[in-house]
mmCIF file as gemmi writes it, N, C-alpha and C atoms, coordinates in Angstrom:
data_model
loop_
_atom_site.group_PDB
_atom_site.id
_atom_site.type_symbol
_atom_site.label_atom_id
_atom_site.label_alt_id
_atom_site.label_comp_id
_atom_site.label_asym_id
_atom_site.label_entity_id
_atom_site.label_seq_id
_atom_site.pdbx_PDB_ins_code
_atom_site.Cartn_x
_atom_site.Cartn_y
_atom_site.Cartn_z
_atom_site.occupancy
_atom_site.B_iso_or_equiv
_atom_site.pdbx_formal_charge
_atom_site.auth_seq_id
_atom_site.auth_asym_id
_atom_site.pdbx_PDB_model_num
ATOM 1 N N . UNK Axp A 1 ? 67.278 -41.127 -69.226 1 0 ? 1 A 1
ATOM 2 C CA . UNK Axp A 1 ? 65.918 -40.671 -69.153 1 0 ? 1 A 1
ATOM 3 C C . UNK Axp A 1 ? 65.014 -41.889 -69.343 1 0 ? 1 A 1
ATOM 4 N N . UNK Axp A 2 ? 63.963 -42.399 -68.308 1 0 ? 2 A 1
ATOM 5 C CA . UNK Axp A 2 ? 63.299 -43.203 -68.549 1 0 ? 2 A 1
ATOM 6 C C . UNK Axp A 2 ? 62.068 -42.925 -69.301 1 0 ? 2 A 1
ATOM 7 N N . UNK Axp A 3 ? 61.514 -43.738 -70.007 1 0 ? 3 A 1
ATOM 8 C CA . UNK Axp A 3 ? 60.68 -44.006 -71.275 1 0 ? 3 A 1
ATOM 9 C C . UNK Axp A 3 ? 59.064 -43.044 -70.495 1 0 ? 3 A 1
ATOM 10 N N . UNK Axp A 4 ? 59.257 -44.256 -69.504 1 0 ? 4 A 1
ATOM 11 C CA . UNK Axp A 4 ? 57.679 -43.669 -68.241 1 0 ? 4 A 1
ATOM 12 C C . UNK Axp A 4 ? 57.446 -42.238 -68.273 1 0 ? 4 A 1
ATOM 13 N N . UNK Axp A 5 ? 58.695 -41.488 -67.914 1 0 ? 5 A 1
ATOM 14 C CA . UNK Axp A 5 ? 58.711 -40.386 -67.713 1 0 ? 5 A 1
ATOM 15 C C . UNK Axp A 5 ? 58.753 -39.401 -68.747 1 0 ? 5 A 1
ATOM 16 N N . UNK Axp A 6 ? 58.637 -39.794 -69.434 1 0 ? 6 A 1
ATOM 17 C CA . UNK Axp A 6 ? 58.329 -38.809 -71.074 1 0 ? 6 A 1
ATOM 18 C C . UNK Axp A 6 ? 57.334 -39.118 -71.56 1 0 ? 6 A 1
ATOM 19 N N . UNK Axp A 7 ? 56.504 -40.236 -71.111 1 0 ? 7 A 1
ATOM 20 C CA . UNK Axp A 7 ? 55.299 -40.486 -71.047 1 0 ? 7 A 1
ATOM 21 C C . UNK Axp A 7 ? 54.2 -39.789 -70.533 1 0 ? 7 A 1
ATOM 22 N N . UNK Axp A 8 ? 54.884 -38.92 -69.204 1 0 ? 8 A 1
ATOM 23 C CA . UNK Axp A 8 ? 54.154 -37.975 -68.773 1 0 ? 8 A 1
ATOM 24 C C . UNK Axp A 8 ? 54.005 -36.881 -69.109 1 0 ? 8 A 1
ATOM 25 N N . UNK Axp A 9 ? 55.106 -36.162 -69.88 1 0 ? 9 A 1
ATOM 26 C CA . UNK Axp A 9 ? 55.468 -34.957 -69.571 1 0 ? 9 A 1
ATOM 27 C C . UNK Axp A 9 ? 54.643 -34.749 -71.321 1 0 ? 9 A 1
ATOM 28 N N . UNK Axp A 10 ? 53.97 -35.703 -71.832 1 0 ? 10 A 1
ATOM 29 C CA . UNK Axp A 10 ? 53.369 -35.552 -73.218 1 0 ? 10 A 1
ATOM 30 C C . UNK Axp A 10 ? 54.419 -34.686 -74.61 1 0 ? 10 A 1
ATOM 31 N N . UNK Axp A 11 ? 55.411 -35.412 -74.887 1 0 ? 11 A 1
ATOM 32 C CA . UNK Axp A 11 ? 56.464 -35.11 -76.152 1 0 ? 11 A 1
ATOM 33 C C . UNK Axp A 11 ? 55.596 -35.507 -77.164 1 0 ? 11 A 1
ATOM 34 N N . UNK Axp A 12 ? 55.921 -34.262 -77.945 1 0 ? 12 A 1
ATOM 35 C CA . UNK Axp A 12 ? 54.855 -34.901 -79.163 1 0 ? 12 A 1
ATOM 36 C C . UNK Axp A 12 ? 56.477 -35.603 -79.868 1 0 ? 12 A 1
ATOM 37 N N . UNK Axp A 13 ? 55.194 -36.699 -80.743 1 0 ? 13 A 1
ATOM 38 C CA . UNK Axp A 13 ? 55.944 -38.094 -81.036 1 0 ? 13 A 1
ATOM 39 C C . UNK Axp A 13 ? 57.065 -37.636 -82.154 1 0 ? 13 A 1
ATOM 40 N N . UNK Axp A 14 ? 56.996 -36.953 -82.863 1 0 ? 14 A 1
ATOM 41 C CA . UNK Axp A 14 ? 58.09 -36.158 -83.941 1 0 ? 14 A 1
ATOM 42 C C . UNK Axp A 14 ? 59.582 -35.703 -83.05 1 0 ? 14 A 1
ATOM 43 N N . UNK Axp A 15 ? 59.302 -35.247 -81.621 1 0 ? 15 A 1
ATOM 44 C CA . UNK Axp A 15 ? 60.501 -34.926 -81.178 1 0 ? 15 A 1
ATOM 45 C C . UNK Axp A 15 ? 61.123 -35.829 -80.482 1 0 ? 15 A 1
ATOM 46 N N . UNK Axp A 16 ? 62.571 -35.66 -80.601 1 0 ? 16 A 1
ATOM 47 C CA . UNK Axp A 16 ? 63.694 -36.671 -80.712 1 0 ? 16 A 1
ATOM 48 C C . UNK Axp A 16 ? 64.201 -35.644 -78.883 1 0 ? 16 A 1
ATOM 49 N N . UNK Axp A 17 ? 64.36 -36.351 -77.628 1 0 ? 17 A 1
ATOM 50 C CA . UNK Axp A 17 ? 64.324 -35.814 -76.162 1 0 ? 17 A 1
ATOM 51 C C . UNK Axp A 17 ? 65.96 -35.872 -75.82 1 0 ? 17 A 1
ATOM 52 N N . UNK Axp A 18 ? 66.321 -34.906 -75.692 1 0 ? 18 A 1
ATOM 53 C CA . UNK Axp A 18 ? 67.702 -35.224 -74.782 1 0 ? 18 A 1
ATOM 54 C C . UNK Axp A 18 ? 67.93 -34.554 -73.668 1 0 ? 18 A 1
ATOM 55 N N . UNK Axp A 19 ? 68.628 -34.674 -72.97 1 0 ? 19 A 1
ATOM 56 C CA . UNK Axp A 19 ? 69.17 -34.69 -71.636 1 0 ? 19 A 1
ATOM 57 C C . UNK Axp A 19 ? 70.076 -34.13 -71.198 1 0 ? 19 A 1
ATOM 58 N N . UNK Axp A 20 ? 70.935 -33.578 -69.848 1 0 ? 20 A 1
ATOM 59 C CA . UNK Axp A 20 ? 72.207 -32.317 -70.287 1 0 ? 20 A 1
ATOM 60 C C . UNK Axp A 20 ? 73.304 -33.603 -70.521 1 0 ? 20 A 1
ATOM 61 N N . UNK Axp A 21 ? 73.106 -35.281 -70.299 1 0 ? 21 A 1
ATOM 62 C CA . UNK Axp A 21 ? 74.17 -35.769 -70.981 1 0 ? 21 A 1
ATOM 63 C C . UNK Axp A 21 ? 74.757 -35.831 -72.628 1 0 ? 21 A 1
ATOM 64 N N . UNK Axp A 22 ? 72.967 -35.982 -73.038 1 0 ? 22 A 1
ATOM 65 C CA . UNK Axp A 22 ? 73.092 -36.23 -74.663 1 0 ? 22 A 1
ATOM 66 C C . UNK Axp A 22 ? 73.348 -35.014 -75.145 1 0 ? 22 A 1
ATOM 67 N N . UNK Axp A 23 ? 72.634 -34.062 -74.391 1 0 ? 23 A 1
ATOM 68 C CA . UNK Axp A 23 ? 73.103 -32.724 -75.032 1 0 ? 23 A 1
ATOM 69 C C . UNK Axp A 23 ? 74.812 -32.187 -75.182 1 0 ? 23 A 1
ATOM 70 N N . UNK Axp A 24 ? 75.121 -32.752 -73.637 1 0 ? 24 A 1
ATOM 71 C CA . UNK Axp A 24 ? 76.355 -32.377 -73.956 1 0 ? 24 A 1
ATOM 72 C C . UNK Axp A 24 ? 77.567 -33.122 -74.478 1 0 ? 24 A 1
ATOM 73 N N . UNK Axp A 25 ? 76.924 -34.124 -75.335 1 0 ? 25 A 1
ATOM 74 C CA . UNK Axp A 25 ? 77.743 -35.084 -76.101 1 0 ? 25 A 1
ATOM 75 C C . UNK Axp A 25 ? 77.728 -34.484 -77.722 1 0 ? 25 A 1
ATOM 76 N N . UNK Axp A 26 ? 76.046 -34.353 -77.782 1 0 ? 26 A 1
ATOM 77 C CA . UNK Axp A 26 ? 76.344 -33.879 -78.956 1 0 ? 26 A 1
ATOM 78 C C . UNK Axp A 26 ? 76.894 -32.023 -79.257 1 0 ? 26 A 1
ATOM 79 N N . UNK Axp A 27 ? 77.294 -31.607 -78.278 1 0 ? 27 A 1
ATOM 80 C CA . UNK Axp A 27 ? 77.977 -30.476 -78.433 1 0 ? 27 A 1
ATOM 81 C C . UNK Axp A 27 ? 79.221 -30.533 -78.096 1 0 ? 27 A 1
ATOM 82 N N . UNK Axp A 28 ? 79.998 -31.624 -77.842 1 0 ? 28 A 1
ATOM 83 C CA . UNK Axp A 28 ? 81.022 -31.736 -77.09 1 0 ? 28 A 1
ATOM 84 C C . UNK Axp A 28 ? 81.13 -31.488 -76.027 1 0 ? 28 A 1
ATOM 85 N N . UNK Axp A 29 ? 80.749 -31.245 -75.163 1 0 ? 29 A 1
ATOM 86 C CA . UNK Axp A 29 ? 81.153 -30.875 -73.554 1 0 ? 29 A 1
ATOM 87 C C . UNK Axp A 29 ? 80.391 -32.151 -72.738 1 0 ? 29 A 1
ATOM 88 N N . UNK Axp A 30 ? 81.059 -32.287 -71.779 1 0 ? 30 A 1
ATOM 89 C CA . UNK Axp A 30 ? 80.738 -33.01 -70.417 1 0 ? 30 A 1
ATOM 90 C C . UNK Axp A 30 ? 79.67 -32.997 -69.672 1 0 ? 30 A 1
ATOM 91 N N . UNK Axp A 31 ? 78.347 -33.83 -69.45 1 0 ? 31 A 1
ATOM 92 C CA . UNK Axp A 31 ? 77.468 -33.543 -68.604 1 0 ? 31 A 1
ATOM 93 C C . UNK Axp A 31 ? 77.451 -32.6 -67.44 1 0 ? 31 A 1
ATOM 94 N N . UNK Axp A 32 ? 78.893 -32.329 -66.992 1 0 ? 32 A 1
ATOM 95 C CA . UNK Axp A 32 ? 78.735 -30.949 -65.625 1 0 ? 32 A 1
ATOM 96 C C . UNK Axp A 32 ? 79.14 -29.969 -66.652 1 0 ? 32 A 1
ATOM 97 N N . UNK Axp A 33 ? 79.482 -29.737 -67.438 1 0 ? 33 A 1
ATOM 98 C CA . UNK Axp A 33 ? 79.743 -28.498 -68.32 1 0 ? 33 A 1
ATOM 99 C C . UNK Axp A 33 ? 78.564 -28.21 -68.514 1 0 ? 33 A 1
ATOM 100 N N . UNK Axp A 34 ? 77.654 -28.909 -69.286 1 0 ? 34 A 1
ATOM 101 C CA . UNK Axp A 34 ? 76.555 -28.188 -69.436 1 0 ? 34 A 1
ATOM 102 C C . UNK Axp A 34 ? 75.198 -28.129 -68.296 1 0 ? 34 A 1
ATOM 103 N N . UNK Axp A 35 ? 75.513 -28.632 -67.003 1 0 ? 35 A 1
ATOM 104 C CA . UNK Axp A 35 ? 74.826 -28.732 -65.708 1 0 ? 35 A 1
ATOM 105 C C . UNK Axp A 35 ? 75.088 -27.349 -65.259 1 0 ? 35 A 1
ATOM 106 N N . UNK Axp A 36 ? 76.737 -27.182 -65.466 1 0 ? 36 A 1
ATOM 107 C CA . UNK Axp A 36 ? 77.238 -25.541 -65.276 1 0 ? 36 A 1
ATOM 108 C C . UNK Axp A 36 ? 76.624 -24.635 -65.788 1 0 ? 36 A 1
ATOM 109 N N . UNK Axp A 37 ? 76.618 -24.591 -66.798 1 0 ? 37 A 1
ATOM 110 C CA . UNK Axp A 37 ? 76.522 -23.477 -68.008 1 0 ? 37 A 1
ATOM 111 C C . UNK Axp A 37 ? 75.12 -23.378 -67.608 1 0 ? 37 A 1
ATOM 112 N N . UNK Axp A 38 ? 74.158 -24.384 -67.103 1 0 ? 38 A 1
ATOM 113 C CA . UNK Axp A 38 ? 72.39 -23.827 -66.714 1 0 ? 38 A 1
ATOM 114 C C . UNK Axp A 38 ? 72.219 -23.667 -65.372 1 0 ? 38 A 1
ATOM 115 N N . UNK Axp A 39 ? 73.341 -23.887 -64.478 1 0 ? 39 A 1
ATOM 116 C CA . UNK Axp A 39 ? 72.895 -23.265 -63.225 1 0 ? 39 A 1
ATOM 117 C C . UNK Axp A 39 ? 73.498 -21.73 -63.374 1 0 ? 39 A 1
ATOM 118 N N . UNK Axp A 40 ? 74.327 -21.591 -63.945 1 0 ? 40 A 1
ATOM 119 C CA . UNK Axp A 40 ? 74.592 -19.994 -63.867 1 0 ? 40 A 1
ATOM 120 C C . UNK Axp A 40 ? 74.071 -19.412 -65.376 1 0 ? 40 A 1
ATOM 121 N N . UNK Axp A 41 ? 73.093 -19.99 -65.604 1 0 ? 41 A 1
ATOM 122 C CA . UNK Axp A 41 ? 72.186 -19.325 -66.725 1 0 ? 41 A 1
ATOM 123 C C . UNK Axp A 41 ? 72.601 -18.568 -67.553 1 0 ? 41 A 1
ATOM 124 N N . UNK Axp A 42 ? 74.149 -19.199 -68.257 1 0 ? 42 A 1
ATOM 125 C CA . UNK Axp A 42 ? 74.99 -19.118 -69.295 1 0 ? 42 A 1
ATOM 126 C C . UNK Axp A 42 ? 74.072 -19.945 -70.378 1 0 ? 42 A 1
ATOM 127 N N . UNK Axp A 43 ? 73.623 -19.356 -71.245 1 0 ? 43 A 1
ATOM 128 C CA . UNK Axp A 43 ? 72.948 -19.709 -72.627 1 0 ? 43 A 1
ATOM 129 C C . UNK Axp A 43 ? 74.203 -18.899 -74.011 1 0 ? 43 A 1
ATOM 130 N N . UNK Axp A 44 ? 75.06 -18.818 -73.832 1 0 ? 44 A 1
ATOM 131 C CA . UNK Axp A 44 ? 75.644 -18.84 -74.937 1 0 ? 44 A 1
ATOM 132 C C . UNK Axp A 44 ? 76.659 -19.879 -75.481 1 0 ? 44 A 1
ATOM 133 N N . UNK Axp A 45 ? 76.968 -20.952 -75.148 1 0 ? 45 A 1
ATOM 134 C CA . UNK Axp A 45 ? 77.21 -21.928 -74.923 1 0 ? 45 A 1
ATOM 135 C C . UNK Axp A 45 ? 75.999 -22.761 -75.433 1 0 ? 45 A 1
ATOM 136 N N . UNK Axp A 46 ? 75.481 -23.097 -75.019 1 0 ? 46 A 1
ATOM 137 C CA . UNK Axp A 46 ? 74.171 -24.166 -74.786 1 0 ? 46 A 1
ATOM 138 C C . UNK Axp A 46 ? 72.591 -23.26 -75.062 1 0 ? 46 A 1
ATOM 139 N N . UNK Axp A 47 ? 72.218 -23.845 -75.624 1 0 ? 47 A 1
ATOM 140 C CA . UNK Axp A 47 ? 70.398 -23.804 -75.754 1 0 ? 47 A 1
ATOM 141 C C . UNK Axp A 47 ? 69.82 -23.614 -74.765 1 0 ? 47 A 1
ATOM 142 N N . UNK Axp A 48 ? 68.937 -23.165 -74.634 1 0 ? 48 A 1
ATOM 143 C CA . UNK Axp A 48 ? 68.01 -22.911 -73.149 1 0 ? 48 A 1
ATOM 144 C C . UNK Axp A 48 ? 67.166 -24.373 -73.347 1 0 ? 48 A 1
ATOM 145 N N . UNK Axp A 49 ? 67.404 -25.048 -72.023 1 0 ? 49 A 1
ATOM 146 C CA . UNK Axp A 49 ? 66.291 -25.803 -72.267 1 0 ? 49 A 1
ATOM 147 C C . UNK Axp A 49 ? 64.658 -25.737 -72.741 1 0 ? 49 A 1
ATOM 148 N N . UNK Axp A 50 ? 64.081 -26.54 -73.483 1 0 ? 50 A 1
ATOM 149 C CA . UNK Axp A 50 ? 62.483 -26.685 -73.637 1 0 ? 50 A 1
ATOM 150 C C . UNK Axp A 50 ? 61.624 -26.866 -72.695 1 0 ? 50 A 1
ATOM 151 N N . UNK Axp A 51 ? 62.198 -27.549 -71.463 1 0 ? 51 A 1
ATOM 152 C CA . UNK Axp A 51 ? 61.204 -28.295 -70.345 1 0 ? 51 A 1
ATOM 153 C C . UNK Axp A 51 ? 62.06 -28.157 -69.16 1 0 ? 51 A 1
ATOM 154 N N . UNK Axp A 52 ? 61.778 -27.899 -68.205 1 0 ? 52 A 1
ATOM 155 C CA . UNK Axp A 52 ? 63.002 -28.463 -67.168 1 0 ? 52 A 1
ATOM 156 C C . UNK Axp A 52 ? 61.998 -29.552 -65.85 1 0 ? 52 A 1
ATOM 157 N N . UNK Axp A 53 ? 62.609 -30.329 -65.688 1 0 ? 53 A 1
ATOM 158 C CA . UNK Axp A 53 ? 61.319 -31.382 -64.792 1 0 ? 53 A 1
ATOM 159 C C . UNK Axp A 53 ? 62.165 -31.659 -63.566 1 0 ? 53 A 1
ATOM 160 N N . UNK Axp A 54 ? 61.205 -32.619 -63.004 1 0 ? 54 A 1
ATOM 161 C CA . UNK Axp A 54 ? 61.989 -32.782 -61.523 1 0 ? 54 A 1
ATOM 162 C C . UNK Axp A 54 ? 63.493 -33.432 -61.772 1 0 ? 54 A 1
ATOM 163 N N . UNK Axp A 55 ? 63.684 -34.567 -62.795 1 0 ? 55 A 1
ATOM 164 C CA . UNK Axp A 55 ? 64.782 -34.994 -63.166 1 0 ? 55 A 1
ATOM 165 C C . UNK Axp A 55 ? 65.378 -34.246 -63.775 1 0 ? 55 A 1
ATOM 166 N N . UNK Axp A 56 ? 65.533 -33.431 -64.303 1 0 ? 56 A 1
ATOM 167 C CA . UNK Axp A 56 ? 66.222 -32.27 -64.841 1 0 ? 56 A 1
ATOM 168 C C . UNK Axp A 56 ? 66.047 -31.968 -66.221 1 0 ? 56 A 1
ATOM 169 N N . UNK Axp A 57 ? 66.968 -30.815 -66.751 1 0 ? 57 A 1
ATOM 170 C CA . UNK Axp A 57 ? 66.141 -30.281 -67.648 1 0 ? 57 A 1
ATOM 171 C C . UNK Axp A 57 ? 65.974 -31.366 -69.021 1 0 ? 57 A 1
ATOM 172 N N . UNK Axp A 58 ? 65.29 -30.743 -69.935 1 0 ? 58 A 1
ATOM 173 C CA . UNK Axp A 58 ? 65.259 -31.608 -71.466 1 0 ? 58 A 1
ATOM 174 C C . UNK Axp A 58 ? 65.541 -30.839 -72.571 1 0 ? 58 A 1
ATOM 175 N N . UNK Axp A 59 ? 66.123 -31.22 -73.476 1 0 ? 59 A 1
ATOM 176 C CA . UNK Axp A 59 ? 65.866 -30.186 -74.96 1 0 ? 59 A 1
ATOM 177 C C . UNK Axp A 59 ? 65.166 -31.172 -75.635 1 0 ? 59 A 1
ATOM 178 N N . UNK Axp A 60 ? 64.775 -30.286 -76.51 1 0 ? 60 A 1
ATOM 179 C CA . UNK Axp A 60 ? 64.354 -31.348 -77.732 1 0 ? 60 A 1
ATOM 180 C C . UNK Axp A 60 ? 64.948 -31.104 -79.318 1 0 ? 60 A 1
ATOM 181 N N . UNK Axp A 61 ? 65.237 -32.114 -80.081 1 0 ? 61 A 1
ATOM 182 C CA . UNK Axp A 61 ? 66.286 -32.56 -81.065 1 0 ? 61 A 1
ATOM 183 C C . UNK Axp A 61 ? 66.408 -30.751 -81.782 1 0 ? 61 A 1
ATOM 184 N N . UNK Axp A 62 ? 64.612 -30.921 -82.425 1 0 ? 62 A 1
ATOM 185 C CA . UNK Axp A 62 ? 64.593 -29.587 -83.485 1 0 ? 62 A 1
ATOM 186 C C . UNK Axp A 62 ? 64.965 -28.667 -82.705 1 0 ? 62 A 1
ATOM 187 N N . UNK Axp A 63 ? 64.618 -28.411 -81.513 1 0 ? 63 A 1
ATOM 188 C CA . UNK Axp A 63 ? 64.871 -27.037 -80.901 1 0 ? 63 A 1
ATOM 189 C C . UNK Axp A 63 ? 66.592 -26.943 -81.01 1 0 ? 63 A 1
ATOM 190 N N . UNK Axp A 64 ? 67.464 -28.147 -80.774 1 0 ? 64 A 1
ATOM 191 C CA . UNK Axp A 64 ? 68.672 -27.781 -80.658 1 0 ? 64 A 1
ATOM 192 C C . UNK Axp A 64 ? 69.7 -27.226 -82.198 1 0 ? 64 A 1
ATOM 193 N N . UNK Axp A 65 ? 68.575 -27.934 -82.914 1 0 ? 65 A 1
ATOM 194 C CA . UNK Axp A 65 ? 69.407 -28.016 -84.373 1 0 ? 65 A 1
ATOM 195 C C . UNK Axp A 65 ? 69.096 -26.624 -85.003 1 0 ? 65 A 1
ATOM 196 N N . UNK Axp A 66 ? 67.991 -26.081 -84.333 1 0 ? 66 A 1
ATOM 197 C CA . UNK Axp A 66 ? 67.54 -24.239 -84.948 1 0 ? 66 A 1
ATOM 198 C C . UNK Axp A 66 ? 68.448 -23.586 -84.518 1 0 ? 66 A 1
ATOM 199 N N . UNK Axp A 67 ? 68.501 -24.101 -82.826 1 0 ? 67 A 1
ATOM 200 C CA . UNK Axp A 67 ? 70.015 -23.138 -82.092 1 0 ? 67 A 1
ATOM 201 C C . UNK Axp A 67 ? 71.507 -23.042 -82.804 1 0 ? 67 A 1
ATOM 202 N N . UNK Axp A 68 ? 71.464 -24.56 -83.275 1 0 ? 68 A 1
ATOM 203 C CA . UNK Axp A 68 ? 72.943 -24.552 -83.839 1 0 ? 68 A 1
ATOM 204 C C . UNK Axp A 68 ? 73.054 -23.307 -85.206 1 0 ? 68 A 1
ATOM 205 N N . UNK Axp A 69 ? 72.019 -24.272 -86.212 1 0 ? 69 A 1
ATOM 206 C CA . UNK Axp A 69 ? 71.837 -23.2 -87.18 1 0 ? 69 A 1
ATOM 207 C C . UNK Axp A 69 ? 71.872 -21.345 -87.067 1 0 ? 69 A 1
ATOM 208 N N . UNK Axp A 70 ? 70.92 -21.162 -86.21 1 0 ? 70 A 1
ATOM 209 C CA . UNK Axp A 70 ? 71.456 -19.786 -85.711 1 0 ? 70 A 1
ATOM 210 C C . UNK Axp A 70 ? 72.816 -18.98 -85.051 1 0 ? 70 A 1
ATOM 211 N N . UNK Axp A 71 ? 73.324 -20.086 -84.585 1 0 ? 71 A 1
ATOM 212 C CA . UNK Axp A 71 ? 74.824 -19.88 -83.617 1 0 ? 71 A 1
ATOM 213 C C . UNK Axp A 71 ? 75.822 -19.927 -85.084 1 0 ? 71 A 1
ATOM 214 N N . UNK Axp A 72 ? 75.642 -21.152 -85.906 1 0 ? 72 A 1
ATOM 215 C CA . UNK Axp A 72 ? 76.459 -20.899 -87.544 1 0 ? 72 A 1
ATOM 216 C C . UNK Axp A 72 ? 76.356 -19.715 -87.947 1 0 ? 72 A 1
ATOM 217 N N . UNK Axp A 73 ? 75.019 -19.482 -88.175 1 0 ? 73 A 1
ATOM 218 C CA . UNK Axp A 73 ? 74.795 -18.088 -89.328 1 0 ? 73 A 1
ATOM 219 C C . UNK Axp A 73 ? 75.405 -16.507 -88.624 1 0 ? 73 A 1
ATOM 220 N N . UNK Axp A 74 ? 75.026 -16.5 -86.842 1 0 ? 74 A 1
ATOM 221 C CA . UNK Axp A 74 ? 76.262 -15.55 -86.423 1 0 ? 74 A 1
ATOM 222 C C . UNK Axp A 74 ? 77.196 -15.589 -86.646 1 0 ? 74 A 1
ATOM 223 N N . UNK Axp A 75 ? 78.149 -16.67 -86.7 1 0 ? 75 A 1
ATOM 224 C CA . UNK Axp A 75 ? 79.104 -16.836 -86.952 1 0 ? 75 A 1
ATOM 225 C C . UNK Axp A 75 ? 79.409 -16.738 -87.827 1 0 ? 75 A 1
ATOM 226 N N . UNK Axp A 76 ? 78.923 -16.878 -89.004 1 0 ? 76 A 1
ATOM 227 C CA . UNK Axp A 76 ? 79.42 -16.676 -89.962 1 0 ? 76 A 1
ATOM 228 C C . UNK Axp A 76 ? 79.275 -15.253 -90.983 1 0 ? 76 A 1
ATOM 229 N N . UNK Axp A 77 ? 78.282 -14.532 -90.277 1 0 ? 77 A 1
ATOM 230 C CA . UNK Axp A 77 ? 78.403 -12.851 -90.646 1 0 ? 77 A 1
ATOM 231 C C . UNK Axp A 77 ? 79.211 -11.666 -89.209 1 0 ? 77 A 1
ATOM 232 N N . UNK Axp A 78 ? 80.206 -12.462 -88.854 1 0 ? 78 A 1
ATOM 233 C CA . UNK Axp A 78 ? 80.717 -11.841 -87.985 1 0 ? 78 A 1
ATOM 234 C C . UNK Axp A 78 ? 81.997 -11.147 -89.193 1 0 ? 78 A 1
């Protein structure tokens, strides 16, 4: 993700931007795993993206870390 281009899209400066690579590093899976999982608009797996732009989509850090937290706490009153 280039710098320019998040320049545009106005991130407020607190959020930390990732990408379906970083995203899917820090979840374990493979950049087409999670390219997959959002073209067939599988969100249980993966976060819905925050933004989606011409370069493709974005999350952002907090948004992913609420998801996780919530995906734990199901999990863990199952």
């Amino acid at each position: 993700m280039k710098e320019a281009d998040l320049n545009q899209i106005g991130v407020p400066e607190v959020y930390e931007v990732l990408d379906a690579t970083a995203l899917g590093r820090r979840l374990g899976f493979k950049r087409a795993t999670v390219l997959a999982y959002l073209s067939r608009r599988n969100f249980r797996h993966i976060p819905r993206p925050n933004r989606q732009l011409a370069m493709g989509p974005i999350w952002y850090e907090k948004s992913v870390r609420e998801w996780e937290a919530k995906r734990e706490d199901q999990a863990g009153g199952r």
